[in-house]
DSSP file (Angstrom, degrees, kcal/mol; ACC not computed):
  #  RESIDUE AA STRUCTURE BP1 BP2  ACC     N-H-->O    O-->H-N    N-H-->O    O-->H-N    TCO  KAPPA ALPHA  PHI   PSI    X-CA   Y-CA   Z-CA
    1    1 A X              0   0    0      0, 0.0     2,-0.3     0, 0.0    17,-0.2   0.000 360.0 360.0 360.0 143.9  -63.8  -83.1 -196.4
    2    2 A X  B     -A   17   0A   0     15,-1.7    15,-1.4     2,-0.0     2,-0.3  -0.950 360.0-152.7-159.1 164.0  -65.5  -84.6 -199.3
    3    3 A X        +     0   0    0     -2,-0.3    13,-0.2    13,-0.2    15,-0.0  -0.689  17.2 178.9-129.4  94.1  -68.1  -86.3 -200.5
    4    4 A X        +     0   0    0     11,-0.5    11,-1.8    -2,-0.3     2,-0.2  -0.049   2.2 176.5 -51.4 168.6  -68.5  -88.7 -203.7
    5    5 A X  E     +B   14   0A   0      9,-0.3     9,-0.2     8,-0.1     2,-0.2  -0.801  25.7  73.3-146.7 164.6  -70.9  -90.7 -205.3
    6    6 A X  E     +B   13   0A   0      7,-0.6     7,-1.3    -2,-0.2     5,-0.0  -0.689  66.6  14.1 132.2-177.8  -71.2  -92.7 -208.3
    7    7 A X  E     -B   12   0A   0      5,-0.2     2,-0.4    -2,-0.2     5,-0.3   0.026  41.2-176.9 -22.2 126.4  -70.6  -95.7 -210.2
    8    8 A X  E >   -B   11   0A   0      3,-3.5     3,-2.5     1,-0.2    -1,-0.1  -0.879  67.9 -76.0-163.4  83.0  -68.9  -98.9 -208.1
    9    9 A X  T 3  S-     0   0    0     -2,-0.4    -1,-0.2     1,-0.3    -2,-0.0  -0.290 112.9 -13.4  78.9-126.2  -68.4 -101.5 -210.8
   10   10 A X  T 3  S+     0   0    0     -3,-0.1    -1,-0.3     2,-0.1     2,-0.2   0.027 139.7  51.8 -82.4  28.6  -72.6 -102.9 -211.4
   11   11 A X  E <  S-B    8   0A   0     -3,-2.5    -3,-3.5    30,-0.2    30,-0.3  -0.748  85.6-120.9-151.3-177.5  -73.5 -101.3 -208.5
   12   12 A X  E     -BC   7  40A   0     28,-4.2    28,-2.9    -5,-0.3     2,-0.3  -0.713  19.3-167.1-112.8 162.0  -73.2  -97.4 -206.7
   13   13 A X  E     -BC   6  39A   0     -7,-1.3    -7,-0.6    26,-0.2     2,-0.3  -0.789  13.4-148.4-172.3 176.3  -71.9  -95.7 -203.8
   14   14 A X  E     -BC   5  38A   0     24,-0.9    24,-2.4    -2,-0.3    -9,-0.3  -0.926  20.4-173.5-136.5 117.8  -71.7  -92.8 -201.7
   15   15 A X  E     - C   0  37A   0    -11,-1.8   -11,-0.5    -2,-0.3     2,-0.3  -0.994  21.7-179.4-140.4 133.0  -69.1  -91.5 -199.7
   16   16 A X  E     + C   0  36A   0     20,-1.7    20,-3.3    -2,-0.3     2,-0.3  -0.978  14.9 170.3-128.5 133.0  -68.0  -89.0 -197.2
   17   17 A X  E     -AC   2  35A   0    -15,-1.4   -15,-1.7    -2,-0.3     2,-0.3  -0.857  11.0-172.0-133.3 151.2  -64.4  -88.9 -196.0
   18   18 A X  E     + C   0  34A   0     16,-2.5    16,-2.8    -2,-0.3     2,-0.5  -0.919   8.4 178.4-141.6 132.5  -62.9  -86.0 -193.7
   19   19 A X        -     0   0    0     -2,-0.3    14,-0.2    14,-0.2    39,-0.0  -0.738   9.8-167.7-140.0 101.4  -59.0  -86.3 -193.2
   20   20 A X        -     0   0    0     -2,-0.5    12,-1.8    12,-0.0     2,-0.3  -0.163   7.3-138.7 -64.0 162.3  -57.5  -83.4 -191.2
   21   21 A X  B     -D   31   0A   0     10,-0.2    10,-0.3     8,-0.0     2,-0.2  -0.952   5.1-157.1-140.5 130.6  -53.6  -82.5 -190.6
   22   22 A X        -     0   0    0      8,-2.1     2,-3.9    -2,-0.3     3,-0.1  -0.379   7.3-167.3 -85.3  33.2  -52.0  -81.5 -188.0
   23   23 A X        +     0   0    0     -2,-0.2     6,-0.2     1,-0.2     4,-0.1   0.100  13.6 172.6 -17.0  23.5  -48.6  -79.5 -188.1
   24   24 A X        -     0   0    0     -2,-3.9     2,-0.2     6,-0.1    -1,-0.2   0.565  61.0 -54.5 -13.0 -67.6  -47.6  -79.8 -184.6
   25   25 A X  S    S-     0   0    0      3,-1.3    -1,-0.0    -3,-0.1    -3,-0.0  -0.779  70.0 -61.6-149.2-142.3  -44.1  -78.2 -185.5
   26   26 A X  S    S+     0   0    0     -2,-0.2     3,-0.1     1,-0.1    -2,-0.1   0.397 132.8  42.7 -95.6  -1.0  -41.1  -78.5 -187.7
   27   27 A X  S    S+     0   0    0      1,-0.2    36,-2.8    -4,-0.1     2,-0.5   0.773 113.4  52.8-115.6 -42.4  -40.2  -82.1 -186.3
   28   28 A X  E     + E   0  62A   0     34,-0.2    -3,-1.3    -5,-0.1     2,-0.3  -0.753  47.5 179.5-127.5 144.3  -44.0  -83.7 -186.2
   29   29 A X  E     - E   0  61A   0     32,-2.1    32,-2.7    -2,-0.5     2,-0.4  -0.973   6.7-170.9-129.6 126.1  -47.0  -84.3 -188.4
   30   30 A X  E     + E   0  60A   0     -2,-0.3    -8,-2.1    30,-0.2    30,-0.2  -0.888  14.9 161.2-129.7 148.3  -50.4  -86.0 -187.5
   31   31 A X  E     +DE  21  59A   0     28,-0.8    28,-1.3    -2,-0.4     2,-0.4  -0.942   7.9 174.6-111.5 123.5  -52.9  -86.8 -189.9
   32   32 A X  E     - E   0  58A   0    -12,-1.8     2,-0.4    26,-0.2    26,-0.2  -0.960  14.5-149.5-146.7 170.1  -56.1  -89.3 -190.0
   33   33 A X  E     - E   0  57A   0     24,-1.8    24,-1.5    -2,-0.4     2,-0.4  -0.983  10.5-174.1-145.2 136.8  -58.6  -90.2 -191.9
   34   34 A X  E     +CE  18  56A   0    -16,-2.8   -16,-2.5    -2,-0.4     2,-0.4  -0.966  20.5 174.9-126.4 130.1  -61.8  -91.4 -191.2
   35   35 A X  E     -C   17   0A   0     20,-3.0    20,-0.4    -2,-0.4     2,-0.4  -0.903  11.4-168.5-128.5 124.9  -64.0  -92.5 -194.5
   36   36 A X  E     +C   16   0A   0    -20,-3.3   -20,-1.7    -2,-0.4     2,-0.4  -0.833   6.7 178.3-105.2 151.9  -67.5  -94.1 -194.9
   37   37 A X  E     -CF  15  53A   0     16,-2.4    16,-2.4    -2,-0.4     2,-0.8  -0.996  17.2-155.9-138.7 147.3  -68.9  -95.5 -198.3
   38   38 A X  E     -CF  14  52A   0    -24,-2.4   -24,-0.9    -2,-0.4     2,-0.5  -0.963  19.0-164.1 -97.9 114.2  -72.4  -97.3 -198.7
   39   39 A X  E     -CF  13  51A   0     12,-1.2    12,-3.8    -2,-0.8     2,-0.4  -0.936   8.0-169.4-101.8 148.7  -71.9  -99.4 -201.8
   40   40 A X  E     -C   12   0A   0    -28,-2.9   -28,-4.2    -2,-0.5     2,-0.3  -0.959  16.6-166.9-136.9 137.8  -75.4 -100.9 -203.6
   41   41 A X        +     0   0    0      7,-0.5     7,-0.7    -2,-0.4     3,-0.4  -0.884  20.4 158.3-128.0 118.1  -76.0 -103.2 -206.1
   42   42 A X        +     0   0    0     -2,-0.3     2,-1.7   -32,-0.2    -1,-0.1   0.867  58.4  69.0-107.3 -71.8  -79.1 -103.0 -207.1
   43   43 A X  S    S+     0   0    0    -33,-0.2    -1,-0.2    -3,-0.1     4,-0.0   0.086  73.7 126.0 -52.7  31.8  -79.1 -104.6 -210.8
   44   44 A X  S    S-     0   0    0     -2,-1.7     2,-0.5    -3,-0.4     3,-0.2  -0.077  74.4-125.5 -53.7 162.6  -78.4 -108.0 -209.3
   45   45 A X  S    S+     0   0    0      1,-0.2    -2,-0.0    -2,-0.0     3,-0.0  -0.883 113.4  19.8 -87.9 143.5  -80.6 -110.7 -210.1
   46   46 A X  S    S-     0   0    0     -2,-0.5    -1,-0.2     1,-0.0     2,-0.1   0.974 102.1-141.2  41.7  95.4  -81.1 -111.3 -206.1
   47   47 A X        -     0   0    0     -3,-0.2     2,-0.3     1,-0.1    -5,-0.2  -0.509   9.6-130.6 -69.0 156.8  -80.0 -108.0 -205.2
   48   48 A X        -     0   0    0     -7,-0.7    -7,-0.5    -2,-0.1     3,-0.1  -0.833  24.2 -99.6-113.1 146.1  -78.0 -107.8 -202.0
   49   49 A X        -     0   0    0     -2,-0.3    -1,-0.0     1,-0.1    -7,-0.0  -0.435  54.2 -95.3 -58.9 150.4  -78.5 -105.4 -199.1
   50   50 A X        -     0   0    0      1,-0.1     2,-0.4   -12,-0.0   -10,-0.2   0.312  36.8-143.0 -73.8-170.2  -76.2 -102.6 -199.4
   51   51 A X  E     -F   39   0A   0    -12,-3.8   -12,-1.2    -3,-0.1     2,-0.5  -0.940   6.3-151.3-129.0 160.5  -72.6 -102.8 -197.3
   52   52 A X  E     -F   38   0A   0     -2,-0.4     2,-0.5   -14,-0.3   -14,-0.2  -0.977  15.7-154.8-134.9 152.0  -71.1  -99.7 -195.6
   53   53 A X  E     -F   37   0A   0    -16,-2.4   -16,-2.4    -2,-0.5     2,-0.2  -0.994   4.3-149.6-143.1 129.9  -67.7 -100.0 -195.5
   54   54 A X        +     0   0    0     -2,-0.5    24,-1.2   -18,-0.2    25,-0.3  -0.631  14.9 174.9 -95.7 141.9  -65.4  -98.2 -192.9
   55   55 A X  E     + G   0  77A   0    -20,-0.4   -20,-3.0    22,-0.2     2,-0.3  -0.873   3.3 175.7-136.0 140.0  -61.5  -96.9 -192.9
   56   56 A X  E     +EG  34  76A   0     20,-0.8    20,-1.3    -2,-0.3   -22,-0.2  -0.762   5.2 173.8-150.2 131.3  -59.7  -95.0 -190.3
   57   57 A X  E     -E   33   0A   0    -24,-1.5   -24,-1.8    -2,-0.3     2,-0.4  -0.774  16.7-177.5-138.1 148.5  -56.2  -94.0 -190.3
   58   58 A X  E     -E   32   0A   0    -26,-0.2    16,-2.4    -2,-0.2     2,-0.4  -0.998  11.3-178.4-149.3 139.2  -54.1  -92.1 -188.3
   59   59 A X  E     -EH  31  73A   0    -28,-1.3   -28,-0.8    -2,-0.4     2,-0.5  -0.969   7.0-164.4-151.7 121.4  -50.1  -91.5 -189.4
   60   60 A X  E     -EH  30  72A   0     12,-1.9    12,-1.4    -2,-0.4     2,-0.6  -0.916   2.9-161.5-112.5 116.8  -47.7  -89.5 -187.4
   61   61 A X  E     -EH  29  71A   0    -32,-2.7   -32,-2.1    -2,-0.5     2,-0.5  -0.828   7.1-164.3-105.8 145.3  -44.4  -88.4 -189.0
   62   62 A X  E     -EH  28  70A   0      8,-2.8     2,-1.0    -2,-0.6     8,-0.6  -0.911  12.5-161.8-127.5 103.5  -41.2  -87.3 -186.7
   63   63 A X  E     +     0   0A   0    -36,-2.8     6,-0.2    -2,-0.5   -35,-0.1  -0.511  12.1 174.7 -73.9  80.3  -38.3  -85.5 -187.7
   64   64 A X  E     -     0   0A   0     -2,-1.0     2,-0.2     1,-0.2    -1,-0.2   0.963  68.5 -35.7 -68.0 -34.1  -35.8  -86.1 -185.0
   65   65 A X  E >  S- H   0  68A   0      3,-3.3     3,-1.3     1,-0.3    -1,-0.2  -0.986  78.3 -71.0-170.0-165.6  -33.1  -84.2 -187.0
   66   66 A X  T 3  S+     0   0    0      1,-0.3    -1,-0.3    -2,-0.2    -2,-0.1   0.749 126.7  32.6 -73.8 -51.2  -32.0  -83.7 -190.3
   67   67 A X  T 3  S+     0   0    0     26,-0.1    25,-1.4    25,-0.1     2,-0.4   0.352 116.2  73.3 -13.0 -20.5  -30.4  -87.7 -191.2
   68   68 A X  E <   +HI  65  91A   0     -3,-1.3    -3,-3.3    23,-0.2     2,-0.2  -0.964  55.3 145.4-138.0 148.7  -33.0  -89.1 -189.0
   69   69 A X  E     - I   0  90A   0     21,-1.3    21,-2.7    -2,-0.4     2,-0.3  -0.859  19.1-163.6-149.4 167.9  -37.0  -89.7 -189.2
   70   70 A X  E     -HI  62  89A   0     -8,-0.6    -8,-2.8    19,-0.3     2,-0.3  -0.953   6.0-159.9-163.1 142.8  -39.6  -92.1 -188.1
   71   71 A X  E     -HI  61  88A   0     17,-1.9    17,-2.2    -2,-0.3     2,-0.3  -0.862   2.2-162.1-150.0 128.3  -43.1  -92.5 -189.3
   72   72 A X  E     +HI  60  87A   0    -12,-1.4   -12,-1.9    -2,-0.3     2,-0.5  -0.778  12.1 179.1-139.6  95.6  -45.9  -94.2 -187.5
   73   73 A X  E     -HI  59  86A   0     13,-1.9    13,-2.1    -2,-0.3     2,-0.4  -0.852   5.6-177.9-152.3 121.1  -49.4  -95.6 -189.3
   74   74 A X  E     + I   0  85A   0    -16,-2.4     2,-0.8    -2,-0.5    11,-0.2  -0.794   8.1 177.7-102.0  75.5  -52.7  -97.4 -188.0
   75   75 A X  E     - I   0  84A   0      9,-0.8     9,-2.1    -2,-0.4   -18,-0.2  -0.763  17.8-173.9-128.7 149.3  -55.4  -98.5 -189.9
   76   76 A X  E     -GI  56  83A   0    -20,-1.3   -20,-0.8    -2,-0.8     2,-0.4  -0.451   7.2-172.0 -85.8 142.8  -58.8 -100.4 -189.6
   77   77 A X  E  >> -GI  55  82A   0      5,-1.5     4,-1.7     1,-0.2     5,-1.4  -0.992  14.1-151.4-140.1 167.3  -60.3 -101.0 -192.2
   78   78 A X  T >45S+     0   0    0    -24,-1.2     3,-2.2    -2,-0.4    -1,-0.2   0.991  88.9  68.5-100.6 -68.5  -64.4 -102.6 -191.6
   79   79 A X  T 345S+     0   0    0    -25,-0.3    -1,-0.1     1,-0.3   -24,-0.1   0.710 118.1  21.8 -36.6 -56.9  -64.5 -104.6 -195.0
   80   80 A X  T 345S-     0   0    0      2,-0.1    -1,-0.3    29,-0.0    -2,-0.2   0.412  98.3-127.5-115.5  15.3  -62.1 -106.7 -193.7
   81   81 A X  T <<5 +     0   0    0     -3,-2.2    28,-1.4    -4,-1.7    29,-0.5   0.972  68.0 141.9  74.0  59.0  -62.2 -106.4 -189.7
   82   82 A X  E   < -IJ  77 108A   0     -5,-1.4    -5,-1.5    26,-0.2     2,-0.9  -0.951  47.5-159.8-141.8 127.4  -58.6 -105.7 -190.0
   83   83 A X  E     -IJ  76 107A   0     24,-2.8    24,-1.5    -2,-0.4     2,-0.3  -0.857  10.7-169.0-132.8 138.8  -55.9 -103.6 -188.5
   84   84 A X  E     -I   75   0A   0     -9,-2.1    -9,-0.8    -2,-0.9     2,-0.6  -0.695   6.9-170.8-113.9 135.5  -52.5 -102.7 -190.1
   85   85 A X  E     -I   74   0A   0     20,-0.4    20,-1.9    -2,-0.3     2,-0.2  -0.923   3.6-170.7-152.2 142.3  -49.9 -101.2 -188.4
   86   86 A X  E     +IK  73 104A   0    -13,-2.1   -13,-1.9    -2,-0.6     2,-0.4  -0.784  13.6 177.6-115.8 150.0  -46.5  -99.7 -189.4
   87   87 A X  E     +IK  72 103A   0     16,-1.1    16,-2.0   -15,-0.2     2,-0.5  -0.870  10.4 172.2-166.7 102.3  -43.5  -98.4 -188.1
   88   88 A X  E     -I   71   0A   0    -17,-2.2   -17,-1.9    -2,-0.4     2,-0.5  -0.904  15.0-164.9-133.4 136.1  -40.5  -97.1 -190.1
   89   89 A X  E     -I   70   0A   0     -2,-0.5    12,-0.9    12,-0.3   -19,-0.3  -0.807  16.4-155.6-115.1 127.9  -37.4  -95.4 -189.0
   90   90 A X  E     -I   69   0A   0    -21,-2.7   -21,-1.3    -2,-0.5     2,-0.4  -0.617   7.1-171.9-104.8 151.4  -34.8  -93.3 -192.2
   91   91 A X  E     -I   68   0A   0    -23,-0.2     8,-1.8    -2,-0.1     2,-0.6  -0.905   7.6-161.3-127.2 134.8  -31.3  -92.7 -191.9
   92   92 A X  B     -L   98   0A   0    -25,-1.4     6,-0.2    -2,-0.4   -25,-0.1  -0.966  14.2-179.6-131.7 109.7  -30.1  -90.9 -194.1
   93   93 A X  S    S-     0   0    0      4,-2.1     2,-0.2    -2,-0.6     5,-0.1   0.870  74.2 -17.7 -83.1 -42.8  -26.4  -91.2 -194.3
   94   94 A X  S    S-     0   0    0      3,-0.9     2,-1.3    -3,-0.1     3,-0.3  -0.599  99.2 -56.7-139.4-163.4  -25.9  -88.5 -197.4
   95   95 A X  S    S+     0   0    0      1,-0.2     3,-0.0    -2,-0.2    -3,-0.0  -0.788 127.1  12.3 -94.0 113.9  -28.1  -87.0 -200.0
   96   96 A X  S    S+     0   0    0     -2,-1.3    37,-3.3    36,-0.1     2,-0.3   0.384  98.2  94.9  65.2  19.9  -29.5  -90.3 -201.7
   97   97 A X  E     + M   0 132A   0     -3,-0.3    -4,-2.1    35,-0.2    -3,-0.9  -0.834  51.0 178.4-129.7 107.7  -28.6  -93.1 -199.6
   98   98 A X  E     -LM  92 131A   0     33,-1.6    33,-1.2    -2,-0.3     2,-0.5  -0.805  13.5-160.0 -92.8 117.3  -31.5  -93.8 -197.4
   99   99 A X  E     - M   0 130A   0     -8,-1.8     2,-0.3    -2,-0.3    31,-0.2  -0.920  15.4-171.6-118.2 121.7  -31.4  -96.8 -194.8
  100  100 A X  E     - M   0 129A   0     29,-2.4    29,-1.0    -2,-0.5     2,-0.3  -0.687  18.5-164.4 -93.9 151.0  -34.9  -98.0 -193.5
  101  101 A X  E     - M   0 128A   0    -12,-0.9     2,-0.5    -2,-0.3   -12,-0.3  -0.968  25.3-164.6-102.6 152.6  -36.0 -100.5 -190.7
  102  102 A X  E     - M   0 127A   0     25,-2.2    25,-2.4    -2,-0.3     2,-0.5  -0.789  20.4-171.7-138.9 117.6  -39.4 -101.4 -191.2
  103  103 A X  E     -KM  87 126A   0    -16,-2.0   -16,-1.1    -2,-0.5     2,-0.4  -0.886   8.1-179.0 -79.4 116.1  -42.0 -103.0 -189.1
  104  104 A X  E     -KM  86 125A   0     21,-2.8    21,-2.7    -2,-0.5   -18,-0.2  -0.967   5.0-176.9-113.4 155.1  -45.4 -104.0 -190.6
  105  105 A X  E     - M   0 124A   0    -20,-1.9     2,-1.0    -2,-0.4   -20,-0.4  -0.638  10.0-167.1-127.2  80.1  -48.4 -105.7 -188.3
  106  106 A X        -     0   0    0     17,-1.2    16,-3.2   -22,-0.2     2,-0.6  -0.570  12.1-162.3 -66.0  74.8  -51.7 -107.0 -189.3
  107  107 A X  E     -J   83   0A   0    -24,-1.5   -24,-2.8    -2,-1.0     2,-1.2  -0.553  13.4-136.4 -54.6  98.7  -54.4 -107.8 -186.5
  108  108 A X  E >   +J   82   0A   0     -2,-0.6     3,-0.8    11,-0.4   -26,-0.2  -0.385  24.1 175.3 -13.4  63.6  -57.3 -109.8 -186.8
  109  109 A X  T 3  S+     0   0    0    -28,-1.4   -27,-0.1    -2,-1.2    -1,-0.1   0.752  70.9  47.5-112.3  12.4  -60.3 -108.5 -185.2
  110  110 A X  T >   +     0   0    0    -29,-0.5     3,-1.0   -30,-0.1    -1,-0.3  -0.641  64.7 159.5 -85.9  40.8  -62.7 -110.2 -185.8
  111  111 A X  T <   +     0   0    0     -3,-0.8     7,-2.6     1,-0.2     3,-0.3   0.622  64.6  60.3 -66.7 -17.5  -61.5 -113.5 -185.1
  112  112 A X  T 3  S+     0   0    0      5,-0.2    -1,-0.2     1,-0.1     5,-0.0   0.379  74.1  94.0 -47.4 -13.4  -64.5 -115.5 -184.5
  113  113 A X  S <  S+     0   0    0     -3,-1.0     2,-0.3     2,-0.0    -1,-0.1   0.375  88.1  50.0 -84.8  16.6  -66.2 -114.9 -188.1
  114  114 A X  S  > S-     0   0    0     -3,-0.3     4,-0.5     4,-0.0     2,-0.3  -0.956  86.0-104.2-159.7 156.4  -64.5 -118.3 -189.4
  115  115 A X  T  4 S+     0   0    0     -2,-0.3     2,-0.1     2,-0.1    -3,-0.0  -0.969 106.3  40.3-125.3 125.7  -64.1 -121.6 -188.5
  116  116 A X  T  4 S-     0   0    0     -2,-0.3     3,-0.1     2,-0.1     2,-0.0   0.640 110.6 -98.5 -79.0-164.5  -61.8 -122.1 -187.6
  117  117 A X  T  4  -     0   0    0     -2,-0.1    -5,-0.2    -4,-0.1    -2,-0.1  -0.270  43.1-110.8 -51.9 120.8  -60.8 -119.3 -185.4
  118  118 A X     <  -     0   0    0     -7,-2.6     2,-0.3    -4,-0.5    -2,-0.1   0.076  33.7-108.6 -39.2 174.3  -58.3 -116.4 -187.2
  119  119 A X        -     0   0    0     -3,-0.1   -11,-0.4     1,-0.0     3,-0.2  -0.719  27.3-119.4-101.1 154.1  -55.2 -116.3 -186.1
  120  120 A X  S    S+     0   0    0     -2,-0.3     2,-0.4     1,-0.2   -12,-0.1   0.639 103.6  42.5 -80.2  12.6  -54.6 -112.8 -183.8
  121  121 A X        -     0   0    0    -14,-0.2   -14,-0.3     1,-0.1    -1,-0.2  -0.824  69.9-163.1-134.7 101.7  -51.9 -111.6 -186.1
  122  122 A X  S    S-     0   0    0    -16,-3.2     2,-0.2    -2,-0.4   -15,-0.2   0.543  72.5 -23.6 -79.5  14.8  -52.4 -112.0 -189.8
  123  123 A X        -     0   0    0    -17,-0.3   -17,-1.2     2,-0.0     2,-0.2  -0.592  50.4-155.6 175.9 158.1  -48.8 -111.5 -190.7
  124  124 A X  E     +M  105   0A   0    -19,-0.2     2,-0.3    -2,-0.2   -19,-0.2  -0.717  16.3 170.1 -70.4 136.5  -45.6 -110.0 -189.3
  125  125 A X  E     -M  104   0A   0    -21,-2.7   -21,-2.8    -2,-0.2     2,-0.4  -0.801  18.0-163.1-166.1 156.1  -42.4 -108.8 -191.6
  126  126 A X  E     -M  103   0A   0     -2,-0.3     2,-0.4   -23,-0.3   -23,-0.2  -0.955  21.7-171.9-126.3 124.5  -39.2 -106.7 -190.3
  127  127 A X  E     -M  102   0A   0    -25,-2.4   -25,-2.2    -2,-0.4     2,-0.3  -0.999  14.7-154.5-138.5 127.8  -37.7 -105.4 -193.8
  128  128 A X  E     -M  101   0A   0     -2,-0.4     2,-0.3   -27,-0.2   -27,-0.2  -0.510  20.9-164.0 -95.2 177.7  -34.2 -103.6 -193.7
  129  129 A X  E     -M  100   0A   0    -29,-1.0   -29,-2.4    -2,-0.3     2,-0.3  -0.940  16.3-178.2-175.3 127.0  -34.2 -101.2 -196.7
  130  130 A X  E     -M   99   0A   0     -2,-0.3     2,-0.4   -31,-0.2   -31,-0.2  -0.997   3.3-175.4-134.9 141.1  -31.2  -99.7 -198.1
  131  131 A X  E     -M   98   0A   0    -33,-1.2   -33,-1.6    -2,-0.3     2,-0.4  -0.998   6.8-173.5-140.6 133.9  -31.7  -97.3 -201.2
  132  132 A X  E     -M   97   0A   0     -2,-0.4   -35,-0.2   -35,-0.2     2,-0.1  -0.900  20.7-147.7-146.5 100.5  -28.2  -95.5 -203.3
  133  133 A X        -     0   0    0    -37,-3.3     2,-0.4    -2,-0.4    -2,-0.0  -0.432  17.1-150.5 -47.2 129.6  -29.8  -92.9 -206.0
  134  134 A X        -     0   0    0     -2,-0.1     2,-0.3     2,-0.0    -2,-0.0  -0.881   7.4-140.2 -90.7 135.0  -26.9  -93.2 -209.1
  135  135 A X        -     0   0    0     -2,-0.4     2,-0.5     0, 0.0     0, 0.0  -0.830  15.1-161.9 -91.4 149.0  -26.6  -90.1 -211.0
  136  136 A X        -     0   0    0     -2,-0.3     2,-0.2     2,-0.0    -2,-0.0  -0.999   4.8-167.4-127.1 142.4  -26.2  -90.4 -214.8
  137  137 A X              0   0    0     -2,-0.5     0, 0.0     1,-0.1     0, 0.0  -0.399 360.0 360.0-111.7-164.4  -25.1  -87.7 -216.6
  138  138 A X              0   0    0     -2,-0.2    -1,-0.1     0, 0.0    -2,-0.0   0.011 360.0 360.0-170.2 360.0  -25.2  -87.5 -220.0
C-alpha cells in the first residue's frame, strides 16, 4: 500500500494505491492494482474543480514449463474511460532466443462522450516477436 502526495506540474495531488501479489505456485502469479489520485489545480486563473483519476490492473503470469510462458493484463484506466488488454505467449527455444505472439486490445468505454460516437475498439495489433541475444566477448 501507499500513499503520496505532492506536486502535479501547477497544481497537487494525493494518492493511495494498494497492489497485492499473489503466488499461486511455481507455474502462476496474480497481481492487481487498484490506484486513486485527486489532482488540484488551484493557482489557475479560473481554477478548475479537482479530477480523481482511477487505474486498475490485474496481470496473471503462467509458467507452463520451462521453454513456454504466457502472461495475461487488463487495465482501466478512468482518465481516459479506457480498457487495454494483453495477451503474450514466450517460447523459448534456447537460452537467448525468445519467440513472442502478442495480442494487444484497447476498448472504448465510454463511447458516447463524443460526437460522433467512439468506435468500440480503439485499436487492435497482433506482433510476432523474435529476439537472438549475441554474445561479444572481448
Amino acid at each position: 500500500m501507499a500513499l503520496e502526495g505532492g506536486q502535479f506540474y501547477d497544481g497537487s495531488r494525493l494518492g493511495f494505491s494498494v497492489s497485492p501479489t499473489w503466488n499461486a505456485s511455481r507455474h502462476m502469479e496474480l497481481n492487481g492494482l487498484y490506484s486513486a489520485s485527486r489532482i488540484s489545480f488551484e493557482d489557475r486563473d479560473g481554477a478548475q474543480e479537482p479530477v480523481t483519476v482511477q487505474v486498475a490492473r490485474l496481470r496473471a503470469r503462467v509458467y507452463l514449463n520451462r521453454p513456454l510462458s504466457t502472461a495475461f493484463f487488463a487495465q482501466y484506466t478512468s482518465a481516459a474511460d479506457l480498457l487495454t488488454l494483453n495477451a503474450r505467449l514466450r517460447y523459448s527455444r534456447s537460452e537467448g532466443q525468445d519467440f513472442y505472439l502478442v495480442y494487444n486490445d484497447g476498448v472504448n468505454t465510454d463511447r458516447g462522450a463524443f460526437d460522433p460516437t467512439l468506435p468500440m475498439s480503439a485499436g487492435q495489433t497482433l506482433l510476432i516477436k523474435y529476439s537472438h541475444a549475441v554474445p561479444i566477448g572481448w
